[in-house]
N, C-alpha and C positions, 0 to 999 in steps of 0.2 A: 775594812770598815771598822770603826773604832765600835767598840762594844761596852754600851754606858749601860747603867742601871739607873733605877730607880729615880727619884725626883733630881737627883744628880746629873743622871745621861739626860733628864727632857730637858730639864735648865742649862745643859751643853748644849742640848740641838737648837733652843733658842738662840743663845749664846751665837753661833755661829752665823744662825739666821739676822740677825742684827747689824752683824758686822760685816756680810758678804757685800759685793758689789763694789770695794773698794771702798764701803764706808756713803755708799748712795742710802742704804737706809737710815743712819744719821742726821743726814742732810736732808732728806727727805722729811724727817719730823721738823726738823727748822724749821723750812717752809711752809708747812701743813697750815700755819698760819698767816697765809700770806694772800689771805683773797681765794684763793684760788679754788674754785667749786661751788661757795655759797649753799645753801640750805636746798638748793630744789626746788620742783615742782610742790604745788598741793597733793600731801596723798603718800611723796617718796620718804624714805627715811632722812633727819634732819641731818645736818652735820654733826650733832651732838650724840645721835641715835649711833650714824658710821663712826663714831671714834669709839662710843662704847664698845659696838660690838668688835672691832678691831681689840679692842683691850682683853674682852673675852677670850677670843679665838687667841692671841695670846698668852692667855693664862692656860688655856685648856691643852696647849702645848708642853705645857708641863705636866697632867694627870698620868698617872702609873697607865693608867687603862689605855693600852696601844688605839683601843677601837673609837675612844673621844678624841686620842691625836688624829687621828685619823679624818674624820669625821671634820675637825679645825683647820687642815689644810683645804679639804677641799672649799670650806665657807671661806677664806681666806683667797684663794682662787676666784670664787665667787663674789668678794664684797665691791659693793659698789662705791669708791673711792675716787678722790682727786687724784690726779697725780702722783703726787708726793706720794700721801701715804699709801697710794697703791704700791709703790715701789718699796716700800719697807714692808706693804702684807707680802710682796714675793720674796720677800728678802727672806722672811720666815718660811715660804714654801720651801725655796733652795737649801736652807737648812735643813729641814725635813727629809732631805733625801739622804742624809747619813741616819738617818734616827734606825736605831739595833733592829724595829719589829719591819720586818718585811713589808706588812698592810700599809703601813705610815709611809715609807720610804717609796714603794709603789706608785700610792697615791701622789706623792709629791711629783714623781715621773710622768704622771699620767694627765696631772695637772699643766706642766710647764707647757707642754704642748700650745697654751691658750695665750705664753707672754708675746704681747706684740710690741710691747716698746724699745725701740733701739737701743735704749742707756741700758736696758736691761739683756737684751741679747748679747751686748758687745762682752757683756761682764760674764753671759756663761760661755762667752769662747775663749775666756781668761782662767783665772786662776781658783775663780769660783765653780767653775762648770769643767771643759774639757781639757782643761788645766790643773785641777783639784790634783792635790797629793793620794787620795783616795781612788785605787780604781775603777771603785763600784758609784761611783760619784760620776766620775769619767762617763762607765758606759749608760748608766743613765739619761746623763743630760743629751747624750750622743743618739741615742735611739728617739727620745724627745723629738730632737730636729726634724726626724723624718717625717713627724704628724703635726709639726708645726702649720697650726690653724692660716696665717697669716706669711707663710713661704718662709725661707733662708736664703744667706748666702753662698751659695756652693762653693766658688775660689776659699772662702772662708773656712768652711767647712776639710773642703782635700787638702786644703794646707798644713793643716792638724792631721790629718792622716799621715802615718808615719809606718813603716815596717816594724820598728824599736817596739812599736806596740801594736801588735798586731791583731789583737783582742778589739780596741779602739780602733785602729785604722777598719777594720772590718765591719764596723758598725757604722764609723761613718760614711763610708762608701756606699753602705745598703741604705739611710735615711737620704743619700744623694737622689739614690736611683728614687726611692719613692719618692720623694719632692718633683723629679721631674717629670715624673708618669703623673701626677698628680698638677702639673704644670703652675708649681707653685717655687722653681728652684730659679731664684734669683742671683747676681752678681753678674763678674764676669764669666760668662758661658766659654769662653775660649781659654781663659786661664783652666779654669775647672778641668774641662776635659783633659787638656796637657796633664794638670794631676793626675787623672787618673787611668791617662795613656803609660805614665810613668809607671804608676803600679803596675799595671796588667804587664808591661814589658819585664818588671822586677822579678828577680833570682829569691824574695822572702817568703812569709809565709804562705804556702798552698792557695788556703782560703782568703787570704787577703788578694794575691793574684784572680781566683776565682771568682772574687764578687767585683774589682775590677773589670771583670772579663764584663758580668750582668748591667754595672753600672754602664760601661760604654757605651752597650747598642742601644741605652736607652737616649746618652748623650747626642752618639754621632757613628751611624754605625758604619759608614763608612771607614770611619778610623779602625774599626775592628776587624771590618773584610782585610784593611790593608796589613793588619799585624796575623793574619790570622793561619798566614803560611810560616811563620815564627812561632806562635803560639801552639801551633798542633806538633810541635813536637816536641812538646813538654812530656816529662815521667812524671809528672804528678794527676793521680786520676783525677781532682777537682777542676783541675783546668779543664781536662776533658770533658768532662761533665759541663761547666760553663758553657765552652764553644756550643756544644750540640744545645743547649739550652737558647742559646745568646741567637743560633741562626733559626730556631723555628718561635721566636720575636719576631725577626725579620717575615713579611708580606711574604706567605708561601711559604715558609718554612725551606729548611733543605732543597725544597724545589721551585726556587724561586724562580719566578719566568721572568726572561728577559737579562739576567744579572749574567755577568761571563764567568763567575766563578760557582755556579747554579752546579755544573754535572761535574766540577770539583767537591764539593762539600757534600752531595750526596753519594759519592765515591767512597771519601771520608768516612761519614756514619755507617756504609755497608762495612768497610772496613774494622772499623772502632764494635762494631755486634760481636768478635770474634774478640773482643780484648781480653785482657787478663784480668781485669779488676772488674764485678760485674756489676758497679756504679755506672761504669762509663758502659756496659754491652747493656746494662735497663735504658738509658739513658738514649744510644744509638738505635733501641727497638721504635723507641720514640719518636723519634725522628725520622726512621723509615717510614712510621705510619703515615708519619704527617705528608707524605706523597701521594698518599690516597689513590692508585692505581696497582695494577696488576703485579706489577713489578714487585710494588711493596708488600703485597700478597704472598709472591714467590718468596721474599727476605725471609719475611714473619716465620713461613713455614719450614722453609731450610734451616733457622733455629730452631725453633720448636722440637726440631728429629734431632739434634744431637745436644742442647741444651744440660747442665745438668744440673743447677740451680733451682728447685722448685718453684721460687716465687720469679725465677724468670719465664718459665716454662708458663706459671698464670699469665704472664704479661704478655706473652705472645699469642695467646687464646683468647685474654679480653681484647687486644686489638684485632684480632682479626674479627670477632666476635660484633667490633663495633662497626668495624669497615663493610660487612658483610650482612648484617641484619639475620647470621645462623644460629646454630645454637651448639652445633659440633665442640667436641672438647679438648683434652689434651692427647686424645689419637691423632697424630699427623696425616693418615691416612685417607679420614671424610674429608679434611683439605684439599689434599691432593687432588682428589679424583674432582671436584667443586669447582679449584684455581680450570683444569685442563678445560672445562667445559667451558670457559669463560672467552670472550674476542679478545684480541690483543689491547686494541685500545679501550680495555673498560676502564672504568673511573666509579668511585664510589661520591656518590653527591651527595649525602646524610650519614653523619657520623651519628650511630646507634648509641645505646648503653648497654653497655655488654652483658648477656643473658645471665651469668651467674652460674652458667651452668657447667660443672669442672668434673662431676662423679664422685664419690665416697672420698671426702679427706674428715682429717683428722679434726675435732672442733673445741673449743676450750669455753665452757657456760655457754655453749651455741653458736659460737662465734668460728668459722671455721680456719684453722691455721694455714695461712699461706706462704710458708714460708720453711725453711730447712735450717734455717740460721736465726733462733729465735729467742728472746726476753721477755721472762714474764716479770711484772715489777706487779706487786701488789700491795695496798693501803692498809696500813696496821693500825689506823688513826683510830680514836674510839670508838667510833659506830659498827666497827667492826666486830668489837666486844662486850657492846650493850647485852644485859639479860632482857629478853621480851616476851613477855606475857604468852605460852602456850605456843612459841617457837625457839628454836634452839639460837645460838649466837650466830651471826652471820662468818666468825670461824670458819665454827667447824662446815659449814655447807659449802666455803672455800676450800676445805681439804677435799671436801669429794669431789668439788668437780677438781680440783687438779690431780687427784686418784686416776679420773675418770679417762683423763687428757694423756698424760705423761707416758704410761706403758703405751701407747697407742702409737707414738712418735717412731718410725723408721731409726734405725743402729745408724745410720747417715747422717741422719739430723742433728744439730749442734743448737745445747743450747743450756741457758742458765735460768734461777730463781732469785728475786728480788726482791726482799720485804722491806718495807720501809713507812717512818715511823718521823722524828726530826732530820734521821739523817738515812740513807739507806742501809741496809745488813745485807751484802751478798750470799750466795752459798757457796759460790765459786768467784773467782777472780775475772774468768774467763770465761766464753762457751766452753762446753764440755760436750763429748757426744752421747748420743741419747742409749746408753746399755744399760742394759738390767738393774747392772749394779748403781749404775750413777743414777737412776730412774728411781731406787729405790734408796738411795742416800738422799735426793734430794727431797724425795715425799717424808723422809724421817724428822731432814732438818725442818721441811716447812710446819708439819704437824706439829713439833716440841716449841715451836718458835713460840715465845711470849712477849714481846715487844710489843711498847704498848708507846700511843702519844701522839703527839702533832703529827699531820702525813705530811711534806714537805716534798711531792712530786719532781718539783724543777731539779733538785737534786738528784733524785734517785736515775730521772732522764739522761741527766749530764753525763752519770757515773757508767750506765747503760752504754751511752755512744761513744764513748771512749776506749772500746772493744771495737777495734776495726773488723770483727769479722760478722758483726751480727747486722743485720738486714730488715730488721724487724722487730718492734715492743709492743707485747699485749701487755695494758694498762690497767689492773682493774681498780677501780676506788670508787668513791660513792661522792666525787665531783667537784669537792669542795678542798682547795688546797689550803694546809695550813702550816703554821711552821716555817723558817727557812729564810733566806734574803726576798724570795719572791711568792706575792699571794694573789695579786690580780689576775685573772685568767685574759682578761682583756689584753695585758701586756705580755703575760707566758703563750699564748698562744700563737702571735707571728714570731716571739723570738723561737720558740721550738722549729716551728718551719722554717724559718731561717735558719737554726743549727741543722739541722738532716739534709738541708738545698742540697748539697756538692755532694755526700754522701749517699744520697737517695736511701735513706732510712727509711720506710713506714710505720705509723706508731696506730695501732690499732686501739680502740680506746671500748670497754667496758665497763658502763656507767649504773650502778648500782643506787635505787633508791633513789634519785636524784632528780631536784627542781628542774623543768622547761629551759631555764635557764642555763643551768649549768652544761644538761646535757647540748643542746646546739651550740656551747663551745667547745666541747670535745668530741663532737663531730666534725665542726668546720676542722677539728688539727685533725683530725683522722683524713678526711678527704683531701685536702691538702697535701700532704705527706704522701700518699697513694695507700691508703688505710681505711678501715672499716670502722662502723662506731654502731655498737649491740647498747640498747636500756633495756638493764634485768630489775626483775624484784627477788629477794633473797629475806 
């Protein structure tokens, strides 16, 4: 993304905005005089009133202050407009979306969402949108699509998907699938799927295979039963991950009745619980549940005893926990004796919510860690630093509890520190495991840490998941992202869930101080994710 300053870079992003669309905002001014809209009702704004404010909202796209650009795109989105000059206020949104300050650029994204006019879509599947030289252009306009008010073209859309990029092909793939769950994915339906039968069959990226996999059984799931004895013998864990995903979509899950490939694929998942990568064995506990009989009782618990993953070992507790309406915990033993007493043909007809109840773990600000493969990322942003009046800085009451936490951690446990600030500061590269000594380097680095400034989360996440061995981010911040390419939490929150899907990451989310608001969206990612979400005062 090109990085302008000052009244220079806004008068660029206008600049751009002007000229986008192959020069339809030009043309667009032409015509503005052309008849076209007349004044209105009694009461609406005049035509005279809409061109002012039009002139505004582009003036105001030049102030230094990101939070007026801001603020202009979205009236701009909003202004009520002929035609014409409707098509040159967007001209100026799609500009917006290179603008340097995250919140601007957001907003433009968050905006498009609402363009319904053809001249104008066709032009963000070109060289303005999923086309752009820029590839943060790209994936924007690309995630757009899939909340596009007004449907897309799917053929459209997969034909752009490409492996060469596999960042874009991934995005579009997952705005396909939401369009069509959302029963708003227009074109050709037959072409489409071919796309994206093409991918899922594709030797490229993982995840882009992966979320072909997701997109399909939304398409046409039959197409997926049929690839889905090629498919499972992929080495890559995300596909695995998909498949067991893609079949409990499917009416019944793994145990679908009536399908001939039903006591194949729950074969499968019994099989896949025993894997090497324990994406794909969380992912296969999953899917045993979803059998909801005796059987899958027996699975659950035959892991559980030899398991050695902690936060698999929770997962096999919360599901049986929920199958069973008990409250027994990570002893395999109350199972045992419980399953024996059971008829053969039991079936669980209410799926519980799982008691909670696990025995003494370890907890971080109250929040209990579950997990053995763990990142803590926490907010260095100013609030953390304020002086306040006859309480100490909310610092230093971060250094106790992670005093409090850290020695507490099993010598097995793997795991790092992450402060973050505009951009994140690790303390290690990688998890680390939890001894004395690392336990007590990492309490030195956190405590001396002085970083100070915008907290810029989406990155600190990014950098976090990119360590294939961790399983799990406690988050602490006080809710409010700032800093970085991305600020909207409305749009950081499905794209997080969507980077952890194939991964099965959980991001456990501890929300400090923070508005109603913010908090119920760092819970919906916590829950989502298979995560917990604590609101503390400090």
């Amino acid at each position: 993304m090109k990085r302008i300053k000052g009244r220079r870079g806004a008068r660029g992003v206008v600049g751009i905005g002007l000229a986008v669309f192959g020069g339809i905002a030009l043309a667009a001014a032409a015509l503005a005089g052309g008849g076209e809209g007349g004044d209105g009702d009694a009461g609406a704004p005049t035509r005279r009133e809409r061109e002012r404010a039009l002139a505004a909202l582009e003036e105001q796209l030049l102030d230094r202050d990101a939070a007026v650009r801001r603020r202009a795109v979205a009236g701009l989105a909003e202004l009520p407009l002929e035609r014409a000059r409707a098509r040159e206020a967007w001209g100026l949104v799609v500009g917006a979306l290179a603008d340097p300050k995250g919140e601007v650029a957001d907003e433009a994204q968050w905006q498009l969402a609402k363009v319904e006019d053809a001249r104008l879509v066709k032009a963000l599947l070109g060289g303005d949108g999923l086309r752009s030289k820029d590839p943060l252009v790209r994936l924007r306009v690309a995630e757009s699509f899939g909340r596009a008010a007004h449907g897309a073209d799917g053929a459209a859309l997969a034909g752009v998907a490409s492996p060469r990029d596999p960042e874009l092909a991934e995005t579009l793939l997952w705005s396909i699938e939401r369009l069509a769950r959302a029963g708003r994915l227009g074109g050709d339906l037959g072409r489409c799927t071919r796309d994206v039968v093409g991918l899922a069959r594709g030797r490229g990226a993982p995840r882009v295979q992966a979320q072909a996999i997701a997109t399909l059984v939304t398409l046409d799931p039959s197409e997926l039963l049929a690839l889905t004895p090629q498919l499972a013998k992929s080495k890559e864990h995300q596909v695995r991950v998909a498949l067991l995903d893609a079949w409990a979509k499917l009416d019944g899950g793994p145990g679908l009745d009536g399908d001939p490939g039903r006591a194949e694929r729950r074969a499968l998942a019994e099989r896949w619980v025993m894997d090497a990568h324990p994406a794909v064995r969380l992912a296969a506990l999953e899917a045993i549940a979803a059998g909801r009989d005796r059987r899958a009782l027996e699975r659950l618990v035959e892991r559980l005893e030899v398991e050695e993953r902690f936060r698999l070992r929770v997962a096999c507790v919360e599901h049986l926990q929920a199958l069973s309406g008990r409250k027994s915990k990570l002893d395999p033993r109350p199972w045992r004796l419980w399953i024996a007493s059971l008829p053969e043909d039991w079936t669980s007809r209410d799926r519980a919510a799982p008691s909670g109840a696990l025995g003494d773990t370890v907890s971080f600000a109250g929040l209990p860690l579950l997990s053995d493969r763990v990142s803590f990322l926490v907010d260095f942003s100013g609030s953390l630093w304020y002086e306040r009046e006859g309480r100490p800085p909310r610092k230093l009451q971060v250094d106790a509890l992670l005093r409090a936490a850290l020695p507490r951690l099993e010598e097995t446990t793997r795991f790092n520190v992450i402060p973050y600030t505009r951009e994140p500061h690790p303390w290690r590269e990688a998890l680390v495991p939890a001894t004395e000594r690392n336990v007590r380097a990492a309490l030195a680095d956190f405590e001396a840490c002085t970083e100070n400034g915008s907290g810029n989360v989406f990155d600190a996440i990014q950098l976090a998941l990119r360590d294939p061995d961790v399983d799990r981010l406690v988050v602490l911040t006080d809710g409010a992202p700032t800093g970085g390419a991305r600020w909207k939490l409305d749009l950081m929150v499905p794209l997080l869930i969507q980077a952890t899907r194939f991964d099965r990451v959980a991001i456990d989310a501890i929300v400090v101080d923070a508005r109603p608001g913010l908090r119920k969206r760092w819970f919906q990612l916590a829950e989502a994710t298979g995560g917990k979400g604590l609101a503390i005062e400090l």
